[in-house]
N, C-alpha and C positions, 0 to 999 in steps of 0.2 A: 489713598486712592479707593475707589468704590470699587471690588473685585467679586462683588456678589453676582453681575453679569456672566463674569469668566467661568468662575463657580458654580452657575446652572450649567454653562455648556459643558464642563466638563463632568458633571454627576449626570447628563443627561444624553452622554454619549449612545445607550441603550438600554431599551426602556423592555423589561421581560414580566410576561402574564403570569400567574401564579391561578391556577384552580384549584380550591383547598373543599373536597368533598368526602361526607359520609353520610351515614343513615341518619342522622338530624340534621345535615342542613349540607349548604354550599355557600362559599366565600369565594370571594372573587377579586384579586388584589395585584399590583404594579411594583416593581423594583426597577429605582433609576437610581442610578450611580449607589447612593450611600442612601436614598431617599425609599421608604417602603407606603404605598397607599392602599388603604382597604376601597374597593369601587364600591362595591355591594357583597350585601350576602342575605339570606334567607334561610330561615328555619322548615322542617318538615316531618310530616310523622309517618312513621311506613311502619306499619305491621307486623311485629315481632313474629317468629315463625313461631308454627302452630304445634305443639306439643299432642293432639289428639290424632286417632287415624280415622277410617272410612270416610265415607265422601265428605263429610263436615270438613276435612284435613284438607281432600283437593279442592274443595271450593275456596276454601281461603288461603291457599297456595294462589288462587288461579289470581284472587284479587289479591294478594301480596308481588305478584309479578308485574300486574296492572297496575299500579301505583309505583312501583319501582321503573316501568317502562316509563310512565308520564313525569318522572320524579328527572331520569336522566333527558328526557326532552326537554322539560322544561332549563334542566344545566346546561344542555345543550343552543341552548335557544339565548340563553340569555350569555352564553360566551361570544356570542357571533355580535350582538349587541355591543359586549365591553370589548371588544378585540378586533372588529373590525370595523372600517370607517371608509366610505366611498369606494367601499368595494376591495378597500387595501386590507391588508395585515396590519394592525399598528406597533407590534411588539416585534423583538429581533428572535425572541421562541417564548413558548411555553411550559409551564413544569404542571405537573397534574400531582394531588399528592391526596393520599388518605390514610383511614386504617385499615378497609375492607378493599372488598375486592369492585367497588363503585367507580375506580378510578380509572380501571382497566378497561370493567362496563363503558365506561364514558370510552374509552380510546379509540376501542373496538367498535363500537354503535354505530349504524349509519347513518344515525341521526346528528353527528357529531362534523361539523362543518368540514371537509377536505384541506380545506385552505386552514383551518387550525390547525387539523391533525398532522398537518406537515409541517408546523412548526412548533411540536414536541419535543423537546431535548432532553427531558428527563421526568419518569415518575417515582415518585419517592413515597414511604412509607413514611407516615408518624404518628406519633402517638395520641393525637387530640386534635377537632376541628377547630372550624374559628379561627379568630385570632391568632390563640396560643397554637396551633397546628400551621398557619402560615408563616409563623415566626421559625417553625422548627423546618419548615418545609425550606427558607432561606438560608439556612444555618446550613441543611445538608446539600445544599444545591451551590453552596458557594464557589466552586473551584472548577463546576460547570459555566457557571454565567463566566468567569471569566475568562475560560477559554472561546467561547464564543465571542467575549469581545477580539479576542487576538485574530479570529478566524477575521472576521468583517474588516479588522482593520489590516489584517493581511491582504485580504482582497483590492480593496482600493487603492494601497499603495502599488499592487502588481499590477492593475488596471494603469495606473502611470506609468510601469516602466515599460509596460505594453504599449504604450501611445509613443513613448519616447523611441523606443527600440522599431515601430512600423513610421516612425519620423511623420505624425500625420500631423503636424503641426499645432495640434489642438490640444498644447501644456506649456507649462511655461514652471521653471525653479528659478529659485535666487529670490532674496526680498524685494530687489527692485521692478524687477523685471516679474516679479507677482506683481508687487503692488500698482506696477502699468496696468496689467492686464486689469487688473481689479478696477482701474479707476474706471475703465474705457468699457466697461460693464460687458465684458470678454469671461467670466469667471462665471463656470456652472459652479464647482466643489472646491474650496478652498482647503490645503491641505496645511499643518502646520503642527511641528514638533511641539509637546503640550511644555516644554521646556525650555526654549529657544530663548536666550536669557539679551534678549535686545529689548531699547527704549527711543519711543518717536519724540525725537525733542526739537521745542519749538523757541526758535531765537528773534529778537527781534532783529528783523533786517536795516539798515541804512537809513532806508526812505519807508520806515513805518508798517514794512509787512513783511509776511510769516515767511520766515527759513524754516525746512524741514528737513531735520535729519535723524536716521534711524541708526543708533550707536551703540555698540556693548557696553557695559559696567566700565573695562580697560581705558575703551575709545573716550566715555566720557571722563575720564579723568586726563587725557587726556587736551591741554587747552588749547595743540595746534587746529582741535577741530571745532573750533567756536570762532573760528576769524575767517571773515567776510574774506570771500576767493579772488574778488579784484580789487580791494581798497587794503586787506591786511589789518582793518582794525578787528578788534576782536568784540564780537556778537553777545548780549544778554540775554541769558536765560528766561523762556518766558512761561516755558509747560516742558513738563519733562511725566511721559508715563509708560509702561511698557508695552511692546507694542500689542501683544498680546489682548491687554482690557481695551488699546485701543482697538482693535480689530472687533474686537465681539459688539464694537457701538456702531460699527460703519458698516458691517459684511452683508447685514440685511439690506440696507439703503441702494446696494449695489446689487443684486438679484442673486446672491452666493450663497449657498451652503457652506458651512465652517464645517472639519473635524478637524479635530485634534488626535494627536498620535503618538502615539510611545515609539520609545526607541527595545522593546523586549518583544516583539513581533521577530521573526525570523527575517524578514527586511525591512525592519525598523532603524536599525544602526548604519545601511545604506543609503536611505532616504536620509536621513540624519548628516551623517558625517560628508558623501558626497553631492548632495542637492542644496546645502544649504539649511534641512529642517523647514525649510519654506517649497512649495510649491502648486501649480492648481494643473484641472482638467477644466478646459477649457469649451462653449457652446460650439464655437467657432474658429478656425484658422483664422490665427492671429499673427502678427509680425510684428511685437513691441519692443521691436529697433526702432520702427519709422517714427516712434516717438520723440518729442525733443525734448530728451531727460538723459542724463549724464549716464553713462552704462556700468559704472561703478557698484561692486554688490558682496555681498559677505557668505565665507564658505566656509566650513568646519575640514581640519584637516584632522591624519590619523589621529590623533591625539586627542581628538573632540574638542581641541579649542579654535575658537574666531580668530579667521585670520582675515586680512584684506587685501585689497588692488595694492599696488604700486600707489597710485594716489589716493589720498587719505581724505577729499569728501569724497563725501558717500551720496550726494544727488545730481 
């Protein structure tokens, strides 16, 4: 199976800015998933402080201030650039990191865009610009970015059980009963446990066309569920992938946002074990009952494994 699709979505769950500045220069670089990228960076030279006194000293104090003022405008200027886009944020935060105290300058400066500076999550100190200082800048930021993922993906799952709980009709759980909603292009945010260990398998029908059914590991071994439901013969396999890689080929086609979601969120293992691992928020109140598609759907009991209806197809 080709799983490099699956792959970006989940390294790209959140994408975090990195401003790596000192008195030579500023970097300017991106952390997605497991992925780190340098955007730009630039060299600078600012005016070692002056060792002499009388006014020779505050004159070029005055112009060491002046350059260090245009030094962080310019950092300034060129974050709004790498970090914001139609006016949006494009990173879920920012980490600011140096050796000196230029980082803080940056924080503080009111030159420093609002809409960045509120999404600061951490400045860090390290030992070297550049590259090797962005590298060390990720090393110490590690166990930030990932709570923030936990944060973001906390949110949205409680934004669901906020819709479920005011019954505004606008969600739908269960594979099936996603994958309605999903077809009938009813699906803003597709939610789905990054683990959900099901496969869309495709049989050939009777009369030359596609049976579809989404099956566990268990289900497909078992062979009552490859036989045609009104003749009894039993069906050949014609695609078999999980549904997972399928979904990351189709969700765009359908107007959907995809996340994916652990089950280590503080209701992560509720979404999980009682919703199925599957379910969306919806543009619109939706009713995908009135669809005419079998209501059959797969649920995770305590024990976190699949279990099924009473009857055994599952479309």
């Amino acid at each position: 199976f080709h799983v490099e699709a699956l792959q970006e979505l989940l390294d790209n769950d959140s994408s975090f800015g990195f401003i790596v500045i000192d008195g030579n220069g500023c970097l300017y670089g991106r952390v997605t998933g497991n992925t780190r990228e340098v955007i730009n960076q630039f060299t600078v030279d600012l005016p070692k402080k002056h060792g002499r006194g009388g006014q020779s000293a505050q004159r070029f104090g005055r112009i060491r201030e002046e350059k260090r003022h245009h030094y962080v405008r310019k950092v300034a200027e060129h974050a709004v650039k790498h970090f914001i886009e139609d006016n949006k944020v494009t990173v879920a935060g920012i980490i600011l990191a140096g050796s000196a105290e230029l980082k803080n300058d940056l924080r503080d400066s009111d030159l420093f865009d609002p809409r960045l500076r509120a999404k600061v999550i951490k400045i860090v100190d390290v030992s070297y610009g550049g590259v090797n200082g962005f590298d060390q800048a990720i090393s110490l930021s590690q166990e930030c970015l990932a709570d923030v993922r936990l944060v973001q993906e906390t949110k949205l799952i409680e934004k669901f059980f906020e819709e479920i709980a005011l019954d505004t009709g606008k969600f739908v759980y269960g594979i099936l009963d996603t994958l309605k909603a999903l077809d009938m292009g009813a699906v803003e945010t597709l939610i789905v446990w990054e683990s959900l260990d099901v496969n869309r398998v495709i049989l050939n029908g009777p009369d030359g066309s596609e049976v579809e059914r989404f099956l566990t590991p268990a289900q497909e071994a078992d062979r009552s569920n490859y036989l045609d439901k009104d003749t009894g013969v039993e069906l050949d396999v014609r695609e078999s992938m999980p549904m997972l890689e399928w979904l990351t080929e189709v969700y765009k086609e359908k107007g959907a946002a995809l996340e994916l979601v652990t089950d280590r969120s503080p209701v992560g293992p509720q979404f999980v074990k009682g919703f199925g691992g599957m379910g969306a928020l919806l543009r619109y109140k939706a009713d995908v009952s009135l669809l005419d598609v079998d209501e059959n759907d797969l649920y995770y009991d305590d024990d976190e494994e699949v279990v099924e209806d009473d009857d055994d197809d599952f479309f």
